[in-house]
C-alpha positions as CSV (number, residue, x, y, z in Angstrom):
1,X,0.0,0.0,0.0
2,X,1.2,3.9,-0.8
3,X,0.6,6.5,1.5
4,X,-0.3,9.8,0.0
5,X,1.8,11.9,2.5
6,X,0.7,15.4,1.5
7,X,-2.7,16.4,-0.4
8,X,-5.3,18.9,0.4
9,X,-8.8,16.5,0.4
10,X,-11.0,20.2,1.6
11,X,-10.0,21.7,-1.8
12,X,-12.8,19.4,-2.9
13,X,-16.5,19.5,-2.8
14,X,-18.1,17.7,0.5
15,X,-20.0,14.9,-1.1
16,X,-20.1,12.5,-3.7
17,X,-16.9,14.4,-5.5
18,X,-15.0,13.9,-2.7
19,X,-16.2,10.2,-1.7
20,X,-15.4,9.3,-5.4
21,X,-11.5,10.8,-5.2
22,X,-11.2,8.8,-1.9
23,X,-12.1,5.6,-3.5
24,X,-9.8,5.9,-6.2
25,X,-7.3,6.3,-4.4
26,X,-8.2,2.9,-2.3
27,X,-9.0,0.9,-5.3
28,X,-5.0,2.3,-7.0
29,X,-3.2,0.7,-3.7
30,X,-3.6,4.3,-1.5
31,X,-4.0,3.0,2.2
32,X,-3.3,6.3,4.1
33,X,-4.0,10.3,3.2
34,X,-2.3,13.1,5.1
35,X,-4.6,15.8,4.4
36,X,-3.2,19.7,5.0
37,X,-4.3,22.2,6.5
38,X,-3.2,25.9,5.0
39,X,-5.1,28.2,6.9
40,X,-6.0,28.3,10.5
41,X,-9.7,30.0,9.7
42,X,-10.0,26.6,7.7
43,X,-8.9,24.0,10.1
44,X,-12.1,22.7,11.6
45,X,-13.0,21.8,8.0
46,X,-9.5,20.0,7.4
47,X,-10.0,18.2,11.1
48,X,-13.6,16.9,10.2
49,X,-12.4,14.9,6.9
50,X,-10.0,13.2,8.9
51,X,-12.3,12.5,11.8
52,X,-14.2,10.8,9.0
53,X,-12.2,8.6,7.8
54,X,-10.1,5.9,9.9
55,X,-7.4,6.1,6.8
56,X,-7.0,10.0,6.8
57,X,-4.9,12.0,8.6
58,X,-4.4,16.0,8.9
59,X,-2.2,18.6,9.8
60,X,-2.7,22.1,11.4
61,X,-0.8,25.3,9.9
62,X,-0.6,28.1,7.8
63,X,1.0,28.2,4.4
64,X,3.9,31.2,4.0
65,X,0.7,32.3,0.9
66,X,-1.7,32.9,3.9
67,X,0.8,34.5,6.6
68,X,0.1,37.7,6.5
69,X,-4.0,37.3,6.2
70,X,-4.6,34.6,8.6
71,X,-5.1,35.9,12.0
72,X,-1.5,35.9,13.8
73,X,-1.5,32.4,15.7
74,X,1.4,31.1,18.3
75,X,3.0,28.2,18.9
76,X,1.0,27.4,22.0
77,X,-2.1,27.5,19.9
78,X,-1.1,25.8,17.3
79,X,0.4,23.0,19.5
80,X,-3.1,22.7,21.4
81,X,-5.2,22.4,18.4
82,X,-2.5,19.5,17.4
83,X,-3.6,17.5,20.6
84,X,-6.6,16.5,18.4
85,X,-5.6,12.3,17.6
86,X,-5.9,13.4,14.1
87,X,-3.4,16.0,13.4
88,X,-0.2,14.2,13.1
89,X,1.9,17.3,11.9
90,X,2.2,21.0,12.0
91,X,2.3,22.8,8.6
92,X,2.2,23.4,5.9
93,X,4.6,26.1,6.9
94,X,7.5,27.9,5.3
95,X,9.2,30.3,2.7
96,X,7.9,31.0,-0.6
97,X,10.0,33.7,-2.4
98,X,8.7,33.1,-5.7
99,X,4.9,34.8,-5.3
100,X,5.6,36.1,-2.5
101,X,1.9,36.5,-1.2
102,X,3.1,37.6,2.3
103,X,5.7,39.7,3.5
104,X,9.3,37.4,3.7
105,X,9.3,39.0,7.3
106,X,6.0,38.2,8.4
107,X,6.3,34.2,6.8
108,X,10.1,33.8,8.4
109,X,7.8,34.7,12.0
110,X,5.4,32.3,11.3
111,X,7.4,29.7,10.2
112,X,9.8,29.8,13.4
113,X,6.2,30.0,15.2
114,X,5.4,26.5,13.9
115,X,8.7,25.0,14.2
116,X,8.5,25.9,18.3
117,X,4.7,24.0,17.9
118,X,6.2,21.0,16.0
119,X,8.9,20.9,19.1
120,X,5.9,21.4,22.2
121,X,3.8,19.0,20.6
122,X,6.7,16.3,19.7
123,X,5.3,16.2,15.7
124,X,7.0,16.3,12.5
125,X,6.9,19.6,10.7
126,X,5.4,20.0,7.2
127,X,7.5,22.7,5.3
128,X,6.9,24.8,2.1
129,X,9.8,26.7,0.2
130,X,10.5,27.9,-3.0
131,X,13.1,29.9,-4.0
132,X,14.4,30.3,-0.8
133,X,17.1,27.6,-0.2
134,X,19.4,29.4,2.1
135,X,17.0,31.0,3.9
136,X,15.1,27.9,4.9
137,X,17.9,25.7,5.6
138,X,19.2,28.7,8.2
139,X,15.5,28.5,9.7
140,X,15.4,25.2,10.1
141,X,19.5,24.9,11.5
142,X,18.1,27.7,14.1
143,X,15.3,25.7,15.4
144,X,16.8,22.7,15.5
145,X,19.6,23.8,17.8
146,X,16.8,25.2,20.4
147,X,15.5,21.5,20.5
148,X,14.8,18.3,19.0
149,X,12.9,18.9,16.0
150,X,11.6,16.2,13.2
151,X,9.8,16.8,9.6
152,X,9.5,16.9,6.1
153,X,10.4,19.3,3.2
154,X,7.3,18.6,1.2
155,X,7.1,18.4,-2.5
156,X,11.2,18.7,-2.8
157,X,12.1,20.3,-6.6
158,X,14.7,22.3,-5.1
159,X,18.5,22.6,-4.9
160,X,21.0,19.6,-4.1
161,X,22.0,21.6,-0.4
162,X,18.7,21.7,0.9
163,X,17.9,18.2,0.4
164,X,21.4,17.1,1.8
165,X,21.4,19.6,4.9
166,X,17.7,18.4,5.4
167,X,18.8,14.7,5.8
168,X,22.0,15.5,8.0
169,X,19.3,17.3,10.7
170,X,17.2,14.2,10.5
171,X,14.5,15.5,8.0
172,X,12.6,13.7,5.2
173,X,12.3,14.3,1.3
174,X,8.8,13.6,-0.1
175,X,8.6,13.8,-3.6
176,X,5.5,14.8,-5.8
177,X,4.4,14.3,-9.4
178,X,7.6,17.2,-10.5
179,X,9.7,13.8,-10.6
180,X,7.9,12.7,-13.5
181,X,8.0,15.7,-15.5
182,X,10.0,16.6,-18.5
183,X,12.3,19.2,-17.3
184,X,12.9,17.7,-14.3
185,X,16.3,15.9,-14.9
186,X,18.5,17.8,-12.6
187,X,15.8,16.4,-9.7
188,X,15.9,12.8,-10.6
189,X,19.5,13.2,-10.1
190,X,19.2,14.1,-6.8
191,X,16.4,11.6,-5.8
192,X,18.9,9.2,-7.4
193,X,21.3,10.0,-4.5
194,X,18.6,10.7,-1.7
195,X,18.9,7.6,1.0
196,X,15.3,5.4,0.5
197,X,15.0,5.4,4.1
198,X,14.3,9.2,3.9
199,X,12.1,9.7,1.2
200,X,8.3,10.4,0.7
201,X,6.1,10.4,-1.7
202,X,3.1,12.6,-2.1
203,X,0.8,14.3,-4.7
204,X,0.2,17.9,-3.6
205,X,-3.4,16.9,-4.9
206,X,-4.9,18.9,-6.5
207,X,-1.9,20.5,-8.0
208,X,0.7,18.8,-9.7
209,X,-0.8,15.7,-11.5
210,X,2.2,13.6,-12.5
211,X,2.8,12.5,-16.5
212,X,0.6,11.0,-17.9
213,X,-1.8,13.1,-16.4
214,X,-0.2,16.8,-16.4
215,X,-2.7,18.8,-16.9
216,X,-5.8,17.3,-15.3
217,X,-6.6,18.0,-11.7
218,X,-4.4,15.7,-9.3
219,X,-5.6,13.2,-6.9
220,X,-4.1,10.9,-4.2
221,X,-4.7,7.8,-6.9
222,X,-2.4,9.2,-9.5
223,X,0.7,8.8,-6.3
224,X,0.9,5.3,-8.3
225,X,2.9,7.2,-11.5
226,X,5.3,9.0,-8.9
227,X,6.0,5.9,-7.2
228,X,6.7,4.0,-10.6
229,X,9.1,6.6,-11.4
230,X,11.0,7.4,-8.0
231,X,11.5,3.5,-8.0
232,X,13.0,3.5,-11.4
233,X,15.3,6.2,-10.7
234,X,16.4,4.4,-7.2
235,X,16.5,1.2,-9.6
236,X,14.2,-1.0,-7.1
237,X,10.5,-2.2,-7.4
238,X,7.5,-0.4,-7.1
239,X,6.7,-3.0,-4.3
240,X,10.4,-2.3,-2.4
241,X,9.3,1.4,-3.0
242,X,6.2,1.4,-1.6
243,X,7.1,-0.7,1.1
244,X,10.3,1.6,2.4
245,X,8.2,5.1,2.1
246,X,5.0,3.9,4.1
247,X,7.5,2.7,6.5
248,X,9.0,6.0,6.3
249,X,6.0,8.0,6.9
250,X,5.0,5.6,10.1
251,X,8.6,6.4,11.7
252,X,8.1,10.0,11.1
253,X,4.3,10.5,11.8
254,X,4.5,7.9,14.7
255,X,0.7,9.7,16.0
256,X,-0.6,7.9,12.8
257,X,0.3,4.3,14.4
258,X,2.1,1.4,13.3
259,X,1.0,0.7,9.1
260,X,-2.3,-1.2,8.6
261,X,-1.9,-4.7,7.9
């Protein structure tokens, strides 16, 4: 079974659209969902499609986009809304240089915010960057030297540094539909030299649907095209693959239990 380690199920319609997406994804080999939260005004919505599902999972955060219009939020609240059994991580959190929706001030605050949360509450953190490589690794070598401090660098297209001085602070690398892409050769050369007991894979769903599907909205059943390619690059079987990153997602999300049998 894959495990879909970072999609965002609340993007979709309550209902039969949703239902349908979510048995895809069971009937392509998806056993477990980490669904995101983004914003903090849209939590309670995040936390109720994991409360309905025994196989879905969620996080509490808000993404660097959101910083500066969510309502300002500390670490103390965010690590009490993660006492829910639900939320297994804190995030999505992070840098994002490139649209730059919020001030780089005001998302560097929130992010150190939600790294203290991720250390009070003893969860991984979930963390967003793009274009911003040196600033996040020195965010993240801060915060870990305050305190032990676990978590992911979700959907990695990034520079070879980041991923390596992610790993060497204990880290994971998940790894989205990008892989597949055709422009994305410098990547696969990194994910060729990323350890398999660090990596994750994940869809970013809805964003980010993988070839053969670029272009259509993503879903966590389309993880199966990601996971075929990461295991070709790391020349092993899909089977080895998915066995090695749902084992990996259980170490790092140890709220979310031992894997299903």
């Amino acid at each position: 079974m894959l495990v879909d380690s970072h999609c965002h199920l609340d993007y979709l319609a309550a209902g039969p659209e949703r239902d349908a997406v979510i048995a895809r994804a069971r009937a392509a080999g998806v056993g477990t969902m980490l669904t995101i939260s983004t914003k903090i005004t849209e939590f309670p919505a995040v936390r109720a499609i994991a409360e309905s599902d025994p196989d879905i999972w969620c996080s509490v955060g808000i993404h660097p986009h959101e910083a500066a219009a969510e309502p300002e939020t500390d670490a103390a609240r965010l690590a009490e809304l993660a006492r829910h059994p639900k939320v297994i991580g804190i995030g999505e959190t992070g840098l994002d240089f490139y649209y730059e929706h919020s001030p780089r001030d005001r998302q560097a605050a929130v992010f150190h915010a939600h790294a203290a949360a991720a250390r009070v509450a003893g969860l991984p953190l979930i963390v967003h960057t793009r274009d911003a490589d040196p600033e996040t690794i020195r965010i993240l070598e801060e915060e870990v030297e305050k305190g032990p401090l676990t978590g992911v660098i979700h959907c990695f297209s990034t520079g070879r540094e980041l991923a390596e001085r992610a790993i060497e602070i204990g880290f994971y690398i998940s790894l989205s539909g990008i892989v597949t892409f055709k422009n994305a050769e410098t990547l696969r050369g990194i994910v060729r030299d990323l350890p398999l007991d660090r990596i994750l894979v994940e869809t970013d769903a809805p964003y980010l649907a993988p070839v053969p599907l670029r272009g259509k909205p993503n879903e966590p059943a389309y993880i199966v095209h990601t996971a075929n390619e990461v295991a070709r690059i790391k020349g092993c079987t899909v089977k080895q693959l998915s066995e090695a990153t749902t084992a990996n997602f259980h170490r790092l999300f140890t709220k979310a239990g031992a894997p299903r049998a």
